[in-house]
Backbone as ProteinMPNN parsed JSONL, in Angstrom:
{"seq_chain_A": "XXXXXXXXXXXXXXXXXXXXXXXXXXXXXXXXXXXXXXXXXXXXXXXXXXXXXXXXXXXXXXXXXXXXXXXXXXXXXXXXXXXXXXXXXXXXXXXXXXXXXXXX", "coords_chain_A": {"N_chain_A": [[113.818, -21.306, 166.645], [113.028, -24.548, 167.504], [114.272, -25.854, 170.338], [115.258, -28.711, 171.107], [115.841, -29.418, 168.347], [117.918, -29.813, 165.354], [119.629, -28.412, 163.088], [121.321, -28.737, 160.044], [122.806, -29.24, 156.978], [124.002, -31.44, 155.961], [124.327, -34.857, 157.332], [125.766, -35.806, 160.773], [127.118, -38.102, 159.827], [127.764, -38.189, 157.514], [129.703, -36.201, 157.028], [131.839, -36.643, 158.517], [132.58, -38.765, 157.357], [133.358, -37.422, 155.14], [135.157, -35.904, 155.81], [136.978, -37.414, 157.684], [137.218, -39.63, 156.565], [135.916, -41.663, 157.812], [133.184, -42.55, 159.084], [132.347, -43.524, 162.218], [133.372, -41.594, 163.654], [130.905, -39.887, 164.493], [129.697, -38.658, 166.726], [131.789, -36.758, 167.064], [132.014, -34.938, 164.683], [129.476, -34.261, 165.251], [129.546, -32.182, 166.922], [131.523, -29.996, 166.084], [130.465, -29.316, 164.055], [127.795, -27.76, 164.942], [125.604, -27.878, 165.286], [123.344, -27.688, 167.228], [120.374, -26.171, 168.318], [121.081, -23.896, 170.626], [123.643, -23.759, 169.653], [123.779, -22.149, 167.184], [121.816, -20.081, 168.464], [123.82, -18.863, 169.821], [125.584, -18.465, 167.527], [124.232, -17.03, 166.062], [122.818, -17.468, 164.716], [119.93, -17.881, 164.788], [117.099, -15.972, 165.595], [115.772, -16.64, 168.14], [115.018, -19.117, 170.742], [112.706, -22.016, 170.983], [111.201, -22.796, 173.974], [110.647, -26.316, 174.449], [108.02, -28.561, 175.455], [108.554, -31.284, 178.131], [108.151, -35.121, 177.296], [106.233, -37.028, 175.464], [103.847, -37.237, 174.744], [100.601, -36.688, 173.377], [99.45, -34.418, 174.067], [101.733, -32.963, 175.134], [102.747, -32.426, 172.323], [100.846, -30.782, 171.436], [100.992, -28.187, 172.728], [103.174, -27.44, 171.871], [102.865, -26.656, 169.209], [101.547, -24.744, 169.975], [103.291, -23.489, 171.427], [105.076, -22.689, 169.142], [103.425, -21.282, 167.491], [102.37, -18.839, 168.636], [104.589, -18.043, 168.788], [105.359, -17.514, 165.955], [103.603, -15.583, 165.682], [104.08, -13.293, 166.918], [106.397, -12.584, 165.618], [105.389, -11.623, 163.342], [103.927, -9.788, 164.096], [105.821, -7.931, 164.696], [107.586, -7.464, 162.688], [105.516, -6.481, 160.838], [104.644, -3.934, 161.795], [106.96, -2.258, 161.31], [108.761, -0.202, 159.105], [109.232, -1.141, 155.3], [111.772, -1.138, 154.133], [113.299, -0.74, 156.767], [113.134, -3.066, 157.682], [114.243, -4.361, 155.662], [116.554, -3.885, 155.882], [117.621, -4.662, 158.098], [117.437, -7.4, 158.046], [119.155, -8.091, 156.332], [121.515, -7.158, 157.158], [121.789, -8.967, 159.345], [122.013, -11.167, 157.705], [124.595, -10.85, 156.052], [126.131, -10.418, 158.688], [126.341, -13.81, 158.976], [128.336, -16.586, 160.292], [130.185, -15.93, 160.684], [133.719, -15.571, 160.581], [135.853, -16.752, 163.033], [138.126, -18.019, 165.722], [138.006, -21.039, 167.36]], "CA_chain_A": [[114.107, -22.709, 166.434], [112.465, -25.54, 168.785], [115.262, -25.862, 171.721], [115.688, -29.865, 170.409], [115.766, -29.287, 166.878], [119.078, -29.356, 164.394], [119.608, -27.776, 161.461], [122.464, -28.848, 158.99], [122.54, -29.763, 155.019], [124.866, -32.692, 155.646], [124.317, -35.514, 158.62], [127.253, -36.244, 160.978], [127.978, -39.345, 159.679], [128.455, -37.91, 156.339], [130.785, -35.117, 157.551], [132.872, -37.698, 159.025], [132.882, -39.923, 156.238], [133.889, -36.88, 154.033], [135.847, -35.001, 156.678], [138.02, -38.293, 158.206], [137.018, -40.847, 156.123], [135.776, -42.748, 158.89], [132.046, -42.379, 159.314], [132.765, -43.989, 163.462], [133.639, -40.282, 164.269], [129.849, -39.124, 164.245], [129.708, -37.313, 167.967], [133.205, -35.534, 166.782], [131.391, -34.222, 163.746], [128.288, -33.474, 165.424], [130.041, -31.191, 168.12], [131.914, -29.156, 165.384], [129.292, -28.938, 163.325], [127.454, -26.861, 165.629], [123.944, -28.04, 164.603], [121.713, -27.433, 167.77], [120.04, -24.794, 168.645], [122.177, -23.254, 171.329], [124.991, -23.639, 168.906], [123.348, -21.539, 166.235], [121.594, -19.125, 168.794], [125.138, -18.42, 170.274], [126.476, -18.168, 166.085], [123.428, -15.206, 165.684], [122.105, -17.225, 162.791], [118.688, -17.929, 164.832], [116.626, -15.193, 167.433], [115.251, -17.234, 169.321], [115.097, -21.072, 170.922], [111.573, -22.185, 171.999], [111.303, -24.046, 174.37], [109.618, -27.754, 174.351], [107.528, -29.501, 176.863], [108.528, -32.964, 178.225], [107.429, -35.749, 177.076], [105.924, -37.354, 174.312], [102.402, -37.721, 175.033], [100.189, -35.865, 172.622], [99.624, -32.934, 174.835], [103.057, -32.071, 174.829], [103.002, -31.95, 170.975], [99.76, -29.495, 171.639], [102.096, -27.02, 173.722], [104.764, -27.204, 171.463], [102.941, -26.545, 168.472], [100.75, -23.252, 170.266], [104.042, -22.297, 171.717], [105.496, -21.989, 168.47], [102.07, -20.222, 166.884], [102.762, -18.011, 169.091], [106.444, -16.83, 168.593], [105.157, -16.946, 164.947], [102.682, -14.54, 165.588], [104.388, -12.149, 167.997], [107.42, -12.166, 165.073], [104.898, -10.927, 162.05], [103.42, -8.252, 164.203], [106.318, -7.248, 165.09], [107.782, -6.805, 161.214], [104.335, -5.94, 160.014], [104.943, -2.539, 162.144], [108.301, -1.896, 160.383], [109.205, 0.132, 157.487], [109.655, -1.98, 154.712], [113.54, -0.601, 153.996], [113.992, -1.37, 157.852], [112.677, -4.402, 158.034], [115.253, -4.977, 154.471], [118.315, -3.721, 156.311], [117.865, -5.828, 159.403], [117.435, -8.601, 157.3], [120.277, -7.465, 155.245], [122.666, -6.938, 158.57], [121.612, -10.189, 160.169], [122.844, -12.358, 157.124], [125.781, -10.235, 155.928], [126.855, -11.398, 159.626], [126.066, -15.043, 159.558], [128.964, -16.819, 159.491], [131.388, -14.808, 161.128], [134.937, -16.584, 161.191], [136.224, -17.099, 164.71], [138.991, -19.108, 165.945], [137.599, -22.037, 168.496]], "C_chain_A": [[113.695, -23.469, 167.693], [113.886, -26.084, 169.144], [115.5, -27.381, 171.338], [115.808, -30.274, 168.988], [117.144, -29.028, 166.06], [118.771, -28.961, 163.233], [121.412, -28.125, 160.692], [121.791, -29.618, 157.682], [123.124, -31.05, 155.004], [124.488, -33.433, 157.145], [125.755, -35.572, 159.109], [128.374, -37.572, 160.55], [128.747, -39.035, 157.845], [129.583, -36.89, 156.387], [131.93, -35.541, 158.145], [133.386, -38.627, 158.289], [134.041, -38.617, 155.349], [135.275, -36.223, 155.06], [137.209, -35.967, 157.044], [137.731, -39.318, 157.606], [137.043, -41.998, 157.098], [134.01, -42.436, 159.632], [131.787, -43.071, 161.472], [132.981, -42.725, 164.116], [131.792, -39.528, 164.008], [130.185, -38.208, 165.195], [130.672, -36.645, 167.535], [132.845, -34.675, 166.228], [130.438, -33.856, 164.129], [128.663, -32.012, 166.253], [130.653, -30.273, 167.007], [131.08, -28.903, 164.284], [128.162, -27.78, 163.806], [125.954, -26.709, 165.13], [123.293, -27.63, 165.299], [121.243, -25.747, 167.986], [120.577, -23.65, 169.301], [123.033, -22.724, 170.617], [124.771, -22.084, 168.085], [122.66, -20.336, 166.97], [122.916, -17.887, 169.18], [126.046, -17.678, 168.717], [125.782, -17.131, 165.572], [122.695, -15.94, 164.841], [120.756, -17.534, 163.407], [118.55, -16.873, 165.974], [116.227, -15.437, 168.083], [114.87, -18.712, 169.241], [113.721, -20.937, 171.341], [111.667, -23.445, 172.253], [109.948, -25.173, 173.929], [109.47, -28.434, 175.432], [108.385, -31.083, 176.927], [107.451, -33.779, 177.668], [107.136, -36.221, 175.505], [104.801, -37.414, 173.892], [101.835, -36.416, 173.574], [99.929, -34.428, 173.082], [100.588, -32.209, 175.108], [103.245, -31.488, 172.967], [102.013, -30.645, 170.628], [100.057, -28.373, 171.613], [102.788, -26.724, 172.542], [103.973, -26.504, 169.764], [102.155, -24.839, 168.789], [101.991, -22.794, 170.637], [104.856, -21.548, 170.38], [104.499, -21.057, 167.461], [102.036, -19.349, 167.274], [103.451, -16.822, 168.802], [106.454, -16.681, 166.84], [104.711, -15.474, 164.323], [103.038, -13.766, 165.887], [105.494, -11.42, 166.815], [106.962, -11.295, 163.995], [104.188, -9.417, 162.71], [104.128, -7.615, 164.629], [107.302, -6.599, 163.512], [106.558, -6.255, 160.924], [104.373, -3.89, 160.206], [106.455, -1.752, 161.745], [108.153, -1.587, 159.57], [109.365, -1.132, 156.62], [111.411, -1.839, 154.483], [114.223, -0.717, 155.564], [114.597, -2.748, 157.865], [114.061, -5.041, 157.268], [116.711, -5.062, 155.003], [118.485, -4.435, 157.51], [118.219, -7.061, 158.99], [119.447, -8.762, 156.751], [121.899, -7.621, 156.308], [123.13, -8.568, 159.208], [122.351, -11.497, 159.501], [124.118, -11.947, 156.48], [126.829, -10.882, 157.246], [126.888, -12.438, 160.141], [127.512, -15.146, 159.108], [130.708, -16.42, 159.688], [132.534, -15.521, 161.387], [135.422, -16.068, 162.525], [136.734, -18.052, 164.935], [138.338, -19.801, 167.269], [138.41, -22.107, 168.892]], "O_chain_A": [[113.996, -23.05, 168.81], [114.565, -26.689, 168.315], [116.698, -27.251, 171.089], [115.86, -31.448, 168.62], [117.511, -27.855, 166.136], [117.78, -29.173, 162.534], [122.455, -27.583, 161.06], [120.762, -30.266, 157.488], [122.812, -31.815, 154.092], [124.35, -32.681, 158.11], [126.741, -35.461, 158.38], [129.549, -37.886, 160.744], [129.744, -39.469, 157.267], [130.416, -36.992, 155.486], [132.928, -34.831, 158.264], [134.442, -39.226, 158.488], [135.208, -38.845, 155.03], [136.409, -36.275, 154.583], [138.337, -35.535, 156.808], [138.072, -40.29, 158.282], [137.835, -42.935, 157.202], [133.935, -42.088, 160.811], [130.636, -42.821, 161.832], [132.743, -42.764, 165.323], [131.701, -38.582, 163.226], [130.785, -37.167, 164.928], [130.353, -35.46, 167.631], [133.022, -33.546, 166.685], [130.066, -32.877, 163.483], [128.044, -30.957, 166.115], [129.88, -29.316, 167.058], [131.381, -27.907, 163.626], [127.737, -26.977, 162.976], [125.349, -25.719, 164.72], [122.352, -27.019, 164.791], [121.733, -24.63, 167.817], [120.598, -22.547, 168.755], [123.338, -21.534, 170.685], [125.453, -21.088, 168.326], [122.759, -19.318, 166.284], [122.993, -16.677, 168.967], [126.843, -16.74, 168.733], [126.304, -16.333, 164.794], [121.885, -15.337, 164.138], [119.97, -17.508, 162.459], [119.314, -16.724, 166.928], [116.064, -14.646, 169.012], [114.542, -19.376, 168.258], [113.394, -19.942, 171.987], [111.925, -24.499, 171.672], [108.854, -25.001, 173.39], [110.327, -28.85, 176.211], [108.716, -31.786, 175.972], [106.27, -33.459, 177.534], [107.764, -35.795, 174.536], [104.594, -37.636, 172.699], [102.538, -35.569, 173.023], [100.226, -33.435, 172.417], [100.507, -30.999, 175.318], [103.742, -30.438, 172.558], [102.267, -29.748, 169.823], [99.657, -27.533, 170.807], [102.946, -25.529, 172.292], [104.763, -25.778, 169.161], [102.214, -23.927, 167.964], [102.156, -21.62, 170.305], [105.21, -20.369, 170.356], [104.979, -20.181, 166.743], [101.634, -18.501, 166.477], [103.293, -15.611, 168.652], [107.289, -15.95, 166.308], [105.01, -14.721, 163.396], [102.52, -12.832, 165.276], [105.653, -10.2, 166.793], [107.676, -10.38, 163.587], [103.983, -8.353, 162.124], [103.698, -6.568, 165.113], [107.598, -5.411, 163.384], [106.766, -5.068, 160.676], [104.237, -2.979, 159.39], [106.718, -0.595, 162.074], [107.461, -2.26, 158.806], [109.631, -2.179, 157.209], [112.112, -2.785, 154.843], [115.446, -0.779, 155.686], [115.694, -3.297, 157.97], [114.813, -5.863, 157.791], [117.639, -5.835, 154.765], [119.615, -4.78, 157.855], [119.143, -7.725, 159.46], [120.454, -9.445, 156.941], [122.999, -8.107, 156.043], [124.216, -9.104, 159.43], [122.952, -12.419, 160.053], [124.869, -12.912, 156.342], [127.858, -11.538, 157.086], [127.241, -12.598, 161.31], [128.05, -14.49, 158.216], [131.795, -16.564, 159.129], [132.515, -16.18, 162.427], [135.269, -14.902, 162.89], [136.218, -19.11, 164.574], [138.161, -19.062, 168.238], [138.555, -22.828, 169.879]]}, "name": "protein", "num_of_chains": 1, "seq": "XXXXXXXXXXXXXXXXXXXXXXXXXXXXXXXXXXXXXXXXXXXXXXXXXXXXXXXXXXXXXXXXXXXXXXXXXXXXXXXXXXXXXXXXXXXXXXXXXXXXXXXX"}
């Protein structure tokens, strides 16, 4: 996952609306929500953050798009050399333990 990038199904303002009926609580809901990357590397459900250049310029979007061509590439040759019935039970392991309750 690109190191500034969230991932959730619902925005914070809707999670706040539904959650406290008060859509004014976004940051509350974004922080327990646990959208960024960190959050989610720390929760197991992604293997890795890449990073992103500064900036905005087009040459940063350059970087950012070879660095992740990259960690694409490095990830398929690294399943490609896997059993298939490995590859299934890693898989298999990895989302069995997304998810994991834990008291904050």
């Amino acid at each position: 996952m690109l190191e500034n990038a969230i991932y959730s199904i619902l925005s914070p303002e809707g999670y706040a609306s539904i959650l406290w009926k008060d859509s004014s609580r976004t940051k509350e809901a974004a922080e327990k929500m646990k959208l960024t990357a960190k959050d989610l590397y720390e929760l197991k459900i992604i293997d890795k953050i890449i990073k992103e250049p500064k900036g905005e310029e087009e040459e940063s979007f350059k970087k950012t798009a070879k660095n992740l061509k990259k960690e694409i590439l490095n990830a398929i040759d690294e399943m490609k050399n896997m059993l298939p019935s490995k590859l299934t039970e890693e898989r298999y392991q990895k989302f069995r333990n997304m998810g994991e309750y834990r008291r904050i």
